[in-house]
N, C-alpha and C positions, 0 to 999 in steps of 0.2 A: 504494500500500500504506500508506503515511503516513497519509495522509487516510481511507483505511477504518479502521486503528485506532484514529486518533482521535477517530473519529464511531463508532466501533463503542459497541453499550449497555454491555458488559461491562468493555472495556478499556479506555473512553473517557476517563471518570471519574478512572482509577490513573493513566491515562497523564499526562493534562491539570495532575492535580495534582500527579506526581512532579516533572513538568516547571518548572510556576508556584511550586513550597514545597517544594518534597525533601520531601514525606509519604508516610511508608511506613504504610498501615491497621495498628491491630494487628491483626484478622481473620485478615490475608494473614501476620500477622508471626506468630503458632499456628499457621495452615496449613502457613507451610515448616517449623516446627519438626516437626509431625507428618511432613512425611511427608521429613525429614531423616533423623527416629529410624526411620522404617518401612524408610527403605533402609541402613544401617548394620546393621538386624536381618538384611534378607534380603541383605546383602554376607557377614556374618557365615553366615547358616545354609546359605550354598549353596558359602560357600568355606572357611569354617573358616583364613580366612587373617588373624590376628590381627595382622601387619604391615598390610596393607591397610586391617584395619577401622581401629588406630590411628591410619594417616594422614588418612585420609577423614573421620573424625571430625575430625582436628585442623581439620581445611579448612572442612569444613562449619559448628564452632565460631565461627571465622574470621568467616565468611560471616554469620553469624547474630549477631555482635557486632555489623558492620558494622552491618547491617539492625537492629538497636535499638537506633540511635545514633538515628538522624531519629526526629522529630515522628511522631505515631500518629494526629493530624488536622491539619485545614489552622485551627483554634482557637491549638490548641497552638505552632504556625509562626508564626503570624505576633503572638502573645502575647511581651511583654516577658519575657525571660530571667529570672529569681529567682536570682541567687547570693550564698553565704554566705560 
């Protein structure tokens, strides 16, 4: 299973690179944000549980901070740091 997804066309690529640079795509970093908010909506429209949605967002924030912390190419990774 290893070796399929790391020779896979799709996964191969994100895997290969997350592994060699911590680089998270921004592509993939809009995509989970989209469909973050899309399920917070329909947590929200199908339970109307306003505890729930606030925790699940706090989490998903969380999550999302994490993921735009790394590098958004393997450029940017492996580029000398700039700080002020």
């Amino acid at each position: 299973m290893h070796d399929w997804l790391y020779n896979h066309k799709h996964f191969g690529p994100f895997l290969t690179n997350w592994t060699e640079h911590k680089v998270f795509p921004l592509k993939m970093k809009y995509m989970m944000l989209a469909v973050m908010s899309s399920s917070l909506a329909i947590l929200w429209f199908t339970t109307y549980n306003w505890k729930a949605v606030i925790g699940t967002g706090i989490t998903m924030a969380l999550v999302a901070l994490w993921a735009w912390r790394y590098p958004s190419s393997i450029e940017e990774a492996i580029s000398p740091k700039k700080r002020i």
